[in-house]
MINU-220929 format. One record per atom (N, C-alpha, C, O): residue in three letters; x, y, z. Coordinates in pm, whole numbers, plus 50000, padded with zeros to 5 digits. Layout:
N
ALAXYZ...
***
This chain:
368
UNK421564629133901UNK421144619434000UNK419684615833976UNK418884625133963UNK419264603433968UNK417814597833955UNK417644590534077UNK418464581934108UNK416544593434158UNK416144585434243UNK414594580434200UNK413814587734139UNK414244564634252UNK412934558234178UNK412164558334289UNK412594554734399UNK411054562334269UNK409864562834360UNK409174553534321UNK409594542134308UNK407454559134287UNK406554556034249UNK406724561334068UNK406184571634029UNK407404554033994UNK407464558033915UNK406814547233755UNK406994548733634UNK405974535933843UNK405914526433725UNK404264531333656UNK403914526033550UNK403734537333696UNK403014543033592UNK403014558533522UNK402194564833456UNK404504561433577UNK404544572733488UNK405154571033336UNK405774560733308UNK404964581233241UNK406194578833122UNK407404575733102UNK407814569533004UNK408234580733218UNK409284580333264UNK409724564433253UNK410854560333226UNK408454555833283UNK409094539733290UNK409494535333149UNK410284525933140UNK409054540933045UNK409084538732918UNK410744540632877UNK411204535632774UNK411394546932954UNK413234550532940UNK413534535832977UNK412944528733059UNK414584532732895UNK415434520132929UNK415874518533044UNK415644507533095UNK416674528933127UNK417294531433253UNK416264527033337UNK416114515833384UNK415444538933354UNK414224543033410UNK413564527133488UNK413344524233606UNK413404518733350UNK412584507933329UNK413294497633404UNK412594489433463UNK414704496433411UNK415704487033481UNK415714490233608UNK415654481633697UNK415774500233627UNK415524507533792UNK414144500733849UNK414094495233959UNK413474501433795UNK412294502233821UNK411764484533874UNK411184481333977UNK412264475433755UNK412124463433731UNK412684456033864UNK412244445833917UNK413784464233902UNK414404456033995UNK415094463834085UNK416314464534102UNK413674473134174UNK413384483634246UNK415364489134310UNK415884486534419UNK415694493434241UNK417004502934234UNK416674515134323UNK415614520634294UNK417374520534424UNK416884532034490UNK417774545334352UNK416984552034286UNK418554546534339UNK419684555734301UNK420234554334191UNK420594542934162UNK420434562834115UNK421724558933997UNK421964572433960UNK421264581633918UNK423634570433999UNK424664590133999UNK425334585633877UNK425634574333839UNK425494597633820UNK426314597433704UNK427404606933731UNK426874617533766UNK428694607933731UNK429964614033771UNK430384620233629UNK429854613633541UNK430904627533594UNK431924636333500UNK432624645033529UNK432324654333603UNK433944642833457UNK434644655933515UNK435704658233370UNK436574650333331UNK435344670133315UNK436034664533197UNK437664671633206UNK438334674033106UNK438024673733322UNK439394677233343UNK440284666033373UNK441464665233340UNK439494656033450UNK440544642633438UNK440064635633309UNK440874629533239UNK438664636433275UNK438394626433190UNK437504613633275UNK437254603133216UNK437144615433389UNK436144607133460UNK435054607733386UNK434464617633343UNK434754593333370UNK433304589133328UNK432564580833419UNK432544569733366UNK432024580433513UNK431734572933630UNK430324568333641UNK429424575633599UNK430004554933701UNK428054552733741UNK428714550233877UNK429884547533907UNK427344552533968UNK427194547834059UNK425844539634119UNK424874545534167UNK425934530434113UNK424204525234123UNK424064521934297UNK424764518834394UNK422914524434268UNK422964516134458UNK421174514034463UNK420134520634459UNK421674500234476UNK420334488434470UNK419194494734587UNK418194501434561UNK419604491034699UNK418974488334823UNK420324491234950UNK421534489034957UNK419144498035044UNK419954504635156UNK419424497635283UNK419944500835389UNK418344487535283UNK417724487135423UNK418424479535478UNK417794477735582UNK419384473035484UNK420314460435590UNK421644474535641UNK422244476935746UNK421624480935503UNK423274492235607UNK423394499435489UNK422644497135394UNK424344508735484UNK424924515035350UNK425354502135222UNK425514489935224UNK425414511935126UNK425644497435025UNK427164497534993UNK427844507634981UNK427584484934980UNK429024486934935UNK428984477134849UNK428234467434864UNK429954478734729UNK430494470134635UNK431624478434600UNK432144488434650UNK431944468634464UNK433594474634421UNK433324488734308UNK432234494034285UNK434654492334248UNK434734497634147UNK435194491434069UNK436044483434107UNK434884492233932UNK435154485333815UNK435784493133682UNK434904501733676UNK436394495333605UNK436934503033550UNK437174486633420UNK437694475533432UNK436254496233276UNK435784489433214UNK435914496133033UNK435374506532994UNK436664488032960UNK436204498432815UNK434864494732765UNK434844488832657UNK433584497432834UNK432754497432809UNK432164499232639UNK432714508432578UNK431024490632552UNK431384498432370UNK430644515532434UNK431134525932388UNK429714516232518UNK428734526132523UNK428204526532663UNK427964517732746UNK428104537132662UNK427214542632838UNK426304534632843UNK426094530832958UNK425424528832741UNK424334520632844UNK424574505732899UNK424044499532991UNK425654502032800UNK426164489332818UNK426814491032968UNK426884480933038UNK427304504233022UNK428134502933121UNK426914508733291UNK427244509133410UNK425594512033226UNK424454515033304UNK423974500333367UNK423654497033481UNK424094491533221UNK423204480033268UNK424104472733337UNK423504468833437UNK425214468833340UNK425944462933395UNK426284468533564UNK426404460333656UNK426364477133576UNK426254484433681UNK425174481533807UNK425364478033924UNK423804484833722UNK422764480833751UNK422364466233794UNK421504462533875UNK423304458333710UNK422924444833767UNK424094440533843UNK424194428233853UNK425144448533907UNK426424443233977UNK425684446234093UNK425794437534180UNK424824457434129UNK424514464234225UNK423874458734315UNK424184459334434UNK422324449134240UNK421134440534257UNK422414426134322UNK422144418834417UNK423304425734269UNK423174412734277UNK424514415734456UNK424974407634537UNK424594425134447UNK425764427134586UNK424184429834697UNK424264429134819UNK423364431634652UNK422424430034729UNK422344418834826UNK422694416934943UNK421674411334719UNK421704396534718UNK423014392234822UNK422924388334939UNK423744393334774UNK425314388934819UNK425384389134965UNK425764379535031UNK424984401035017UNK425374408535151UNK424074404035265UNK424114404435388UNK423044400135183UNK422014395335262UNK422154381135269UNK421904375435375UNK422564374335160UNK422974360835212UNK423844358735306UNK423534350535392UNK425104365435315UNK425874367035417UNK425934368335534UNK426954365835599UNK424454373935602UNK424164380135722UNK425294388635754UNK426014387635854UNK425434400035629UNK426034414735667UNK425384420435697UNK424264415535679UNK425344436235774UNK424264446435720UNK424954455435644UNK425494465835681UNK424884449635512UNK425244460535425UNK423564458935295UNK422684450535276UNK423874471135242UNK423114469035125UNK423714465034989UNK424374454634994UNK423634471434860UNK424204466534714UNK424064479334706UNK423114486734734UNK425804482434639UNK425824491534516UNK427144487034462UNK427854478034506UNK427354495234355UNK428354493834228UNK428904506934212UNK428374516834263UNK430164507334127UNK430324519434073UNK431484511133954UNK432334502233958UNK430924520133855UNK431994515933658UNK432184530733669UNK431614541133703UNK433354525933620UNK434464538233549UNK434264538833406UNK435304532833379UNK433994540233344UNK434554541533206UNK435704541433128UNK436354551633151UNK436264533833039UNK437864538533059UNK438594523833073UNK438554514233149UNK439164527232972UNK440514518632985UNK441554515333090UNK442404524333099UNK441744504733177UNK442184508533338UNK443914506933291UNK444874509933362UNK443964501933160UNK445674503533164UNK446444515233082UNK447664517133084UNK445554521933016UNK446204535232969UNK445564548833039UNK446224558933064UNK444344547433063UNK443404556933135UNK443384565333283UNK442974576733309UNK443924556333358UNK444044558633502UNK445134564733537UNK446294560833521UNK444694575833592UNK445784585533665UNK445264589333816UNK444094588633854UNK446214592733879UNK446234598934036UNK445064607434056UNK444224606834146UNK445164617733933UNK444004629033949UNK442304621133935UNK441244623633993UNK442654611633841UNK441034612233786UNK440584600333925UNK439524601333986UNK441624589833955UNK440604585334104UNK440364592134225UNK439564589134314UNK441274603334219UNK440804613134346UNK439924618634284UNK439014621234363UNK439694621734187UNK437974628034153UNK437494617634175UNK437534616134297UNK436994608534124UNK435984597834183UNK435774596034324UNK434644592934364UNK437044598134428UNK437084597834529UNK436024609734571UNK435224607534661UNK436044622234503UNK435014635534543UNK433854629834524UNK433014629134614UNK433754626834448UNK432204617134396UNK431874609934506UNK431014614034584UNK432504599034522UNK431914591834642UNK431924598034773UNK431554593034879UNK432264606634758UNK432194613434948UNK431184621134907UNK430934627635008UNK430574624034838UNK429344635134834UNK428224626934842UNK427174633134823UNK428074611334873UNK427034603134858UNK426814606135016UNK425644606535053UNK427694607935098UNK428134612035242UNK427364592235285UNK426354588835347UNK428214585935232UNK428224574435314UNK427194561235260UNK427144549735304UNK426354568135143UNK425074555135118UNK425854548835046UNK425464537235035UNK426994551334978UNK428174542434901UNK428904537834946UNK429104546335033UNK429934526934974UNK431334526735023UNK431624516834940UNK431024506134942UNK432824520134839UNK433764519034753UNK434854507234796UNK435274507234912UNK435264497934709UNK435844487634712UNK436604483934578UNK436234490534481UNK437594474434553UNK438084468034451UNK437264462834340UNK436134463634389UNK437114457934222UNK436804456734156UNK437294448634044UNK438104441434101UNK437304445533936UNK437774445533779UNK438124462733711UNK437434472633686UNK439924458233700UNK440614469933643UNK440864481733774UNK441404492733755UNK440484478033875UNK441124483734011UNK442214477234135UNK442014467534208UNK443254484834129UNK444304478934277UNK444174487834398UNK443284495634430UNK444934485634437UNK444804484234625UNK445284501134615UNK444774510134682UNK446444502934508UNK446974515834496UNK446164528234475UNK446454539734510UNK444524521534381UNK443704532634351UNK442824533034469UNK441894540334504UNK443304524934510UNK442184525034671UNK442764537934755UNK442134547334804UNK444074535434756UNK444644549634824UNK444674563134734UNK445274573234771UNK444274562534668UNK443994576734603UNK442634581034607UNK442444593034627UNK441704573934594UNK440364572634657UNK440624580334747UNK440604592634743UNK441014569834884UNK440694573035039UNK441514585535075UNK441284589935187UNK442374591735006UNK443084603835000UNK441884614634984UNK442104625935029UNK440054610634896UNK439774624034948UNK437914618934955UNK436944624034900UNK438064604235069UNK436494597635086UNK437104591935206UNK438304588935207UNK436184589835329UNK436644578835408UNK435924566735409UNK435994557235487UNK434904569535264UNK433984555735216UNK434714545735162UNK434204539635068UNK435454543635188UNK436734533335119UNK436574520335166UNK436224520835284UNK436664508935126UNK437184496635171UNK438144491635125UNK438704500035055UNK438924477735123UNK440284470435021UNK440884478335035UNK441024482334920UNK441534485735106UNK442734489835166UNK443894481735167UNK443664469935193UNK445694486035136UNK446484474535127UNK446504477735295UNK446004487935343UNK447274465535386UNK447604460635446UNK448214471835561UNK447834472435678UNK449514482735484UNK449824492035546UNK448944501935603UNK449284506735711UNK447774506235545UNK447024512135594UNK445804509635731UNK444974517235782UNK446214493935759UNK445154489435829UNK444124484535762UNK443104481235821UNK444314483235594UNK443244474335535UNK443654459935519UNK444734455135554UNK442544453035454UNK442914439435448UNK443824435535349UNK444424425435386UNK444184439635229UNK445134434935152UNK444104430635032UNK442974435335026UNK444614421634941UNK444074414434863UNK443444404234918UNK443984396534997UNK441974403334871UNK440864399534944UNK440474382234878UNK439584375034922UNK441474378634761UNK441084367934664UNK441594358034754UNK440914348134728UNK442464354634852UNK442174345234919UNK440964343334990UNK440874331535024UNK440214348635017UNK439054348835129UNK438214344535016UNK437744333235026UNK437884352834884UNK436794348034808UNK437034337534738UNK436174332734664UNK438104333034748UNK438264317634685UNK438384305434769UNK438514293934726UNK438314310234929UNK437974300535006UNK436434295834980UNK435854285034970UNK436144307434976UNK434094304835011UNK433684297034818UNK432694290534784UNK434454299634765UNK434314291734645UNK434434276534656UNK433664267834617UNK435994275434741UNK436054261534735UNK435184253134824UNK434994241134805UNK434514262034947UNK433674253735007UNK432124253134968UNK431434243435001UNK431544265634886UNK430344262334810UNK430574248434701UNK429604241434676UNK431834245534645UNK432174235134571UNK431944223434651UNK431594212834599UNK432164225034801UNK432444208234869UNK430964206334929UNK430684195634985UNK429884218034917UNK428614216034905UNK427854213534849UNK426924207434902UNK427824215834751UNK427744209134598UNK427834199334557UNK427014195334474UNK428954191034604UNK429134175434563UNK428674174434668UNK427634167934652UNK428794176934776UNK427774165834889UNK426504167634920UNK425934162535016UNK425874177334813UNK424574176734788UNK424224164734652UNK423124159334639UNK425334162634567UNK424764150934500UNK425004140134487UNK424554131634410UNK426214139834613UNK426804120734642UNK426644120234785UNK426464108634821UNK426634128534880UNK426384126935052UNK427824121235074UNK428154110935133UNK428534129735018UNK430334129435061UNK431044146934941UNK431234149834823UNK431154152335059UNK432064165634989UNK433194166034988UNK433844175135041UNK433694155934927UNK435664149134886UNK435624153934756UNK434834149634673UNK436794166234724UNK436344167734569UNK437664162234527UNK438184165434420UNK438174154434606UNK439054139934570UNK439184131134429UNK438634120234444UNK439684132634318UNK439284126734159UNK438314133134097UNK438024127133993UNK437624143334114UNK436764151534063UNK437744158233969UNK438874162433993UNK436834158133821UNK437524168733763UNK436744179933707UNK435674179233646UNK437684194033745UNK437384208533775UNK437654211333672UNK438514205133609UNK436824224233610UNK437824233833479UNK437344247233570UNK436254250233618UNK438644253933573UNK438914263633610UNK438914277233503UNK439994281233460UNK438014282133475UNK437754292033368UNK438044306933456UNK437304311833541UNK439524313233402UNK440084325033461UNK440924318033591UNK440614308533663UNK441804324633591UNK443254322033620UNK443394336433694UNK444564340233680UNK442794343933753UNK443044362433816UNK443464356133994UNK443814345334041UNK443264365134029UNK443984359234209UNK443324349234236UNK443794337834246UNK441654353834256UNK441124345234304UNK441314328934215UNK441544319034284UNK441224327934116UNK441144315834006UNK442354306334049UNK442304294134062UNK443794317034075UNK444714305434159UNK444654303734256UNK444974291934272UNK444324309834380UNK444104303334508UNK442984292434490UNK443274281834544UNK441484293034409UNK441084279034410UNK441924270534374UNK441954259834435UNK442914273134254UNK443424259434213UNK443764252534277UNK443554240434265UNK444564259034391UNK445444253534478UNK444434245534599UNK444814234834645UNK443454250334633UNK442854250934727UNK442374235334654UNK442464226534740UNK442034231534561UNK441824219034481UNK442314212534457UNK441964200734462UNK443654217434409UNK444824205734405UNK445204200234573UNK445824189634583UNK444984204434644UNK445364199534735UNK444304189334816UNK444514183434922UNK442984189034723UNK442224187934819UNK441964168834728UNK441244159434762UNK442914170234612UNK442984157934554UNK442094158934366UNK441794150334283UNK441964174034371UNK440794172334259UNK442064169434112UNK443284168034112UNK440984169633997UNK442234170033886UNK441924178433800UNK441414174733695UNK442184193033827UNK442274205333743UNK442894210033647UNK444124210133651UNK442164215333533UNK442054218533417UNK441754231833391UNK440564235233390UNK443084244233357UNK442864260333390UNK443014265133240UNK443684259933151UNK442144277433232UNK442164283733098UNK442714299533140UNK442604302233260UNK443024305333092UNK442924322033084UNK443484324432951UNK443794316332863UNK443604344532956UNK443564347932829UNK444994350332852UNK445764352632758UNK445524349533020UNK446814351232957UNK447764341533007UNK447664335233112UNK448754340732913UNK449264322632830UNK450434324033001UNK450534314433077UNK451144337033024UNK452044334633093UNK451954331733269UNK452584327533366UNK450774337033228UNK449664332633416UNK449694319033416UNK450124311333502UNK449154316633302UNK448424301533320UNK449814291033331UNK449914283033424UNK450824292233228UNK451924283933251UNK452544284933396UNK453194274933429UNK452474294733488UNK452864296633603UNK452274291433701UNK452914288033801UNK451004289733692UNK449864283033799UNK450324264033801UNK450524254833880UNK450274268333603UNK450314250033619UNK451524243533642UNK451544231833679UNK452584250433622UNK453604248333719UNK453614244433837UNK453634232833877UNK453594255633905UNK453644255534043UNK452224245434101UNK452214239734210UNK451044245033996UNK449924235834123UNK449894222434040UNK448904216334079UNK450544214933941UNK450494208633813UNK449134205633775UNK448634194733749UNK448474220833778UNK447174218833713UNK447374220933583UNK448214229533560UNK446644213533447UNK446414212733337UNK446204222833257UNK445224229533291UNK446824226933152UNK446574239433087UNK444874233632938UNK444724222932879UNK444354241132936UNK443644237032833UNK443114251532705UNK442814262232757UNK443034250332540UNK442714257932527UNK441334262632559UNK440444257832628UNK441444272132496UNK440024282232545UNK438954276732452UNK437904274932514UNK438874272832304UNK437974263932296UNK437684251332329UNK436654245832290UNK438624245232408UNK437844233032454UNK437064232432602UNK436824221532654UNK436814241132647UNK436304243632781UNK435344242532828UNK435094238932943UNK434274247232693UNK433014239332749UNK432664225832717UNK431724220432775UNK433514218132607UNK433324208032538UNK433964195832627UNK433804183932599UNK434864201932762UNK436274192032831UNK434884181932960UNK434164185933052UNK435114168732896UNK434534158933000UNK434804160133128UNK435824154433166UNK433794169333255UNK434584171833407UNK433504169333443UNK432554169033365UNK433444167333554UNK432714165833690UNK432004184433714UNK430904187833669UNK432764192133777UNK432404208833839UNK432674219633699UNK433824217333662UNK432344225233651UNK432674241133572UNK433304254933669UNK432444262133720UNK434284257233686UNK433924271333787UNK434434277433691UNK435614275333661UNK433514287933607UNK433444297833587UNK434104309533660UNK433214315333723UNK435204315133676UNK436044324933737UNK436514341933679UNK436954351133748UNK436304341633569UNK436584356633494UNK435044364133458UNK434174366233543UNK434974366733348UNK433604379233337UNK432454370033339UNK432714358333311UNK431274372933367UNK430194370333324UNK429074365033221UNK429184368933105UNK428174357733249UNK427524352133103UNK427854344233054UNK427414342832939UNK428854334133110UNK429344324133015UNK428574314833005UNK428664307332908UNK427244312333142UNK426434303733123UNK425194306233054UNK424244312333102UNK425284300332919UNK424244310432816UNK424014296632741UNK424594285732743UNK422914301932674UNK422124289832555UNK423214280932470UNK422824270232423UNK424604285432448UNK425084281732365UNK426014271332438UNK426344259732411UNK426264279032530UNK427404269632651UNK426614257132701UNK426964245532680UNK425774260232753UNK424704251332806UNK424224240232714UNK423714230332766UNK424324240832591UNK424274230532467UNK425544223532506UNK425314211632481UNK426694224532550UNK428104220732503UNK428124215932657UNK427924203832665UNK428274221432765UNK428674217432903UNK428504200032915UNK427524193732876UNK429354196232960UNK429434184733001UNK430094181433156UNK431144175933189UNK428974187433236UNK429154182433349UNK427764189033469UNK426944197733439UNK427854182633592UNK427114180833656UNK426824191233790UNK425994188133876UNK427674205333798UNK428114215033890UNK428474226933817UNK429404227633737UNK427804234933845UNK428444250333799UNK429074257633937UNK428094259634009UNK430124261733997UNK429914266534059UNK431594274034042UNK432674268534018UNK431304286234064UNK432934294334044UNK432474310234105UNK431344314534131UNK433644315934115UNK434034329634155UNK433374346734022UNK433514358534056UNK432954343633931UNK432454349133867UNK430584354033905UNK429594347533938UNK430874369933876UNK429164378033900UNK428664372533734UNK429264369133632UNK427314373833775UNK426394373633689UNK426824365033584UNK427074368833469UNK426944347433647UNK427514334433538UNK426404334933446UNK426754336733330UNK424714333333471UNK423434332533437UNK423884343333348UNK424644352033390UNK423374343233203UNK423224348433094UNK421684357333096UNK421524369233067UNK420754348233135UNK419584354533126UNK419184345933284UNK419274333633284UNK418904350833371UNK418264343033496UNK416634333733481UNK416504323433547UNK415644337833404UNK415054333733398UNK414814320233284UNK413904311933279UNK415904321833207UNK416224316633070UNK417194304233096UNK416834293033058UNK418444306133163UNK419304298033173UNK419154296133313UNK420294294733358UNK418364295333398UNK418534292833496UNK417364280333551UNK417414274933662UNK416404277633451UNK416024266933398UNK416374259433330UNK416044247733351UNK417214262833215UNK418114256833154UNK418794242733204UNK418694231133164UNK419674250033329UNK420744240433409UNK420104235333487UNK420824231233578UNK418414231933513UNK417824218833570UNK417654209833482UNK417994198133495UNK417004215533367UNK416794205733219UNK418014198833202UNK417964186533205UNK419224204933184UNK420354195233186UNK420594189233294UNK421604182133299UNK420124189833356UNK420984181033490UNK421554182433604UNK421624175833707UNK422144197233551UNK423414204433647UNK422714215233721UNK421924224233695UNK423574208833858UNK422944217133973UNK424054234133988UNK425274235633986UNK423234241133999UNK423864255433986UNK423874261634136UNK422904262834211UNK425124264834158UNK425444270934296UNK425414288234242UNK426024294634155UNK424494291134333UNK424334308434287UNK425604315334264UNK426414309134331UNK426104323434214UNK426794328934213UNK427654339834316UNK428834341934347UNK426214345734351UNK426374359634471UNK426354353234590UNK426224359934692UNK426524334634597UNK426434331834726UNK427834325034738UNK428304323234850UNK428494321334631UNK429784309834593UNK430604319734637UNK431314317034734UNK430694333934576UNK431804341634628UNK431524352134695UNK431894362934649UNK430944351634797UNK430974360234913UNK431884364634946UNK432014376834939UNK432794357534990UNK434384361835043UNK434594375535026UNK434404383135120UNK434904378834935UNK435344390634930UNK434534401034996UNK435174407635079UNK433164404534980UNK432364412935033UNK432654408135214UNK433314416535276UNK432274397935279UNK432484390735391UNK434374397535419UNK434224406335504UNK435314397035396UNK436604398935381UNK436664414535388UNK437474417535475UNK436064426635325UNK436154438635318UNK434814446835457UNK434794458435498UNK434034437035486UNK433454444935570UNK433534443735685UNK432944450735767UNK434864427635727UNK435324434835859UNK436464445735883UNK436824451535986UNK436894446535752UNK437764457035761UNK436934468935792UNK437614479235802UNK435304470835814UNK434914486135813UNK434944488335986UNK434454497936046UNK435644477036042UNK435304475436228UNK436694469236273UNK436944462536374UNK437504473236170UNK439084470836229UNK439384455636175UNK438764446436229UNK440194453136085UNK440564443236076UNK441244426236074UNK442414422936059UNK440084417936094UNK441004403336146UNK440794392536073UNK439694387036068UNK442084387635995UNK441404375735882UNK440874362535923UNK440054355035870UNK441664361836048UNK440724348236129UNK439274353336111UNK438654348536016UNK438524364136205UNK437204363236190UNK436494364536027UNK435444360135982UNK437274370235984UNK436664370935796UNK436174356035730UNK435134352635673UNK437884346035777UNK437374328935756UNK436314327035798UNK435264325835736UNK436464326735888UNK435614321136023UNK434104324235980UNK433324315636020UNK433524334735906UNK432614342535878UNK432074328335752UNK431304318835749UNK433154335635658UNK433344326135529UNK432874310435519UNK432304304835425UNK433234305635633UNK433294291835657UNK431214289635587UNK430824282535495UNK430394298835677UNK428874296935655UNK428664296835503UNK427514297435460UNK429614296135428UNK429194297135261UNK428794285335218UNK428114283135118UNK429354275035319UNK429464259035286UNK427664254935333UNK426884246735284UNK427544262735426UNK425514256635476UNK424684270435401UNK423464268935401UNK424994278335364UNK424214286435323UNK424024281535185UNK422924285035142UNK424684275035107UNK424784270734977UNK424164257335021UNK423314253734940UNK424294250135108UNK423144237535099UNK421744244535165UNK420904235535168UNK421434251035193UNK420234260035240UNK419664260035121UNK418654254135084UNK420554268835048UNK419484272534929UNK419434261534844UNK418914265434740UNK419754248934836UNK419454234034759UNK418504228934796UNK417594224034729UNK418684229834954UNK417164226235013UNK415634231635011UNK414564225735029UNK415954245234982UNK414804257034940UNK414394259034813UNK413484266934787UNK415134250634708UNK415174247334593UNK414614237734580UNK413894238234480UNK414524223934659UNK413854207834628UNK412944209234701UNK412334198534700UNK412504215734761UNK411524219534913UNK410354228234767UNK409274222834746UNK410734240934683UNK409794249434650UNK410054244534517UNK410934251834471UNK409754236834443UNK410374233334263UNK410354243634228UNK409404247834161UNK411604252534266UNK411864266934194UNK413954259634186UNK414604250834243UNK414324274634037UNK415494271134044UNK416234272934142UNK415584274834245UNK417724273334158UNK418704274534265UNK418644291734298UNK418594298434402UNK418684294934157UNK418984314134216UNK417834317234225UNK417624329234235UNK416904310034223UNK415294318334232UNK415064313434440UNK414344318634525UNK415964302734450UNK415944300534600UNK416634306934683UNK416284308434800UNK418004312934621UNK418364323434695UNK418264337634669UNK418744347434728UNK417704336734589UNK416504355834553UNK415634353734682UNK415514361434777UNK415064341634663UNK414064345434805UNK414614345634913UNK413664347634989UNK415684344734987UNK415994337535078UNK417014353335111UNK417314358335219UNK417264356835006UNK417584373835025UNK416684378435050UNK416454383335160UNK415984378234967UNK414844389434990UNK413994387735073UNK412964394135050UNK413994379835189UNK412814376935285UNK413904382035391UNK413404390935460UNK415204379235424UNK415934388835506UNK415834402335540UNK415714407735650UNK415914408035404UNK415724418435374UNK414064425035416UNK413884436435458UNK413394418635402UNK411764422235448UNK411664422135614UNK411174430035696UNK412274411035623UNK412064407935768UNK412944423735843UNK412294430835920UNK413964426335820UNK414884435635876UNK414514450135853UNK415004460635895UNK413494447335772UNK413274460435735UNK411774463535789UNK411094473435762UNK411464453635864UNK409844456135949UNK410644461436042UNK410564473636054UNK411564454536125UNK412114455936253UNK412414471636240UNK411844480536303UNK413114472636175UNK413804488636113UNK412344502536131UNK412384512836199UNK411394498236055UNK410234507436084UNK409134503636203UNK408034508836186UNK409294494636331UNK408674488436422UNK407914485336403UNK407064488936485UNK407354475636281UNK406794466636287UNK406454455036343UNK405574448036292
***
């Protein structure tokens, strides 16, 4: 266990870890093993001052432990972000598995993780992820009551990708009516990059709303099924950044918005269900003013889900979860306005706009 203090003029900052912690003031980072199941586990946890931190678990074939530190590290920061835009009181954390989630995962090794997270006695609470179901949720909560994403039988919410693909489609109808003063995404054309729960409930949520969508994934028999059933457009995977559209939503892993993409994009909206789209934040996040295209933060487009799992921590109701959700649509023109108001980028307007929540709540907290 590392906890970061005052640690930027010691040697200690000179460690890679150390230095990431540090950079982007991280309270915590647990490392889990158990070499009887074969658990390889992080647990990061950003910031605690709005509530305990919650994010998902992720279960990842990582090439190497640090690749699966940094990533961690920046899922954590950015559920920060997430939960303060939201007006939750939660804080940010993460937890990666290590491990292959389709040959790797057994009963035993998530109830060890489950021991893991109950020994945090509560500054964690555990959620869904990439390479996690509702099923490992109950093996979890079999020996933590830090659990969230619970299926349905248990009194949890179920699968949470409708909720986070609502708050997608309405950061989308903010977006265009931040750059025509009409949010009809009516003849607009979408590319839908990832096709996972959430990726088809937008489709749908678009096709209906009149748009003309264009879906990629990696897998061929998803995608023929979506475009079936929503007659959205199949496209390959190299033509995606090159396809003449109106919106990009970015929907599967991370980074796709990078120096190289950003040469190729041809269109006027980034905005999708995917963490950490920004490749480099300070790099590409200037980038997409130089081109043109207005960028809807990421940690603010898909809230849903976080918004969706933390009324489940006060008994569960999906009306109020919408209902919650619905603020994704003014909180995302907030930060456009805090953006043309301060000539700073879009995520540098809602970094602040977190992080002044976060200050403010945290005077109140020590009576200031």
């Amino acid at each position: 266990m590392v906890q970061v203090q005052d640690l930027k003029n010691s040697p200690l900052a000179e460690n890679p870890v150390i230095g990431q912690m540090i950079s982007n003031n991280h309270e915590q980072l647990v490392f889990c093993n158990d070499n009887e199941t074969g658990l390889k586990a992080i647990v990061a946890i950003h910031n605690t001052v709005l509530g305990p931190s919650l994010g998902g678990t992720r279960m990842w074939a990582y090439k190497n432990e640090m690749e699966a530190i940094t990533d961690a590290l920046r899922l954590s920061r950015g559920m920060t972000y997430k939960s303060s835009l939201a007006g939750l009181n939660l804080g940010g954390g993460k937890a990666v598995i290590i491990g292959d989630s389709k040959t790797q995962k057994s009963e035993a090794l998530m109830r060890r993780f489950g021991k893991f997270i109950n020994s945090l006695s509560g500054k964690y609470i555990t959620a869904e992820d990439v390479g996690i179901n509702t099923k490992d949720m109950e093996y979890i909560k079999m020996e933590t009551d830090f659990v969230t994403g619970l299926p349905v039988n248990m009194g949890g919410s179920g699968d949470p990708s409708p909720v986070t693909a609502y708050g997608v489609y309405l950061s989308m109808k903010a977006s265009v009516k931040e750059q025509s003063g009409n949010d009809s995404l009516a003849g607009k054309k979408v590319v839908v990059q990832g096709i996972g729960n959430v990726g088809e409930s937008l489709v749908e949520y678009l096709v209906k709303d009149g748009a003309k969508v264009y879906i990629n994934d990696i897998n061929e028999e998803r995608l023929k099924a979506v475009a079936k059933a929503t007659g959205a457009e199949v496209i390959p995977a190299d033509k995606v950044y090159d396809m003449d559209m109106d919106i990009y939503a970015p929907c599967a892993l991370g980074a796709t918005v990078n120096t190289d993409t950003l040469n190729r994009l041809k269109c006027s909206i980034i905005c999708g269900s995917a963490n950490n789209q920004l490749a480099d934040e300070n790099v590409h996040g200037n980038m997409v003013i130089e081109k043109g295209i207005l960028y809807a933060p990421d940690f603010v487009v898909n809230a849903g889900g976080i918004i969706n799992v933390y009324y489940e921590l006060e008994g569960y109701n999906r009306e109020r979860a919408l209902s919650h959700a619905e603020k994704i649509y003014q909180t995302t023109l907030n930060i456009f306005k805090v953006s043309k108001e301060q000539n700073i980028p879009t995520y540098m307007a809602a970094n602040r706009l977190a992080e002044k929540r976060i200050a403010d709540i945290g005077k109140v907290k020590l009576g200031f």
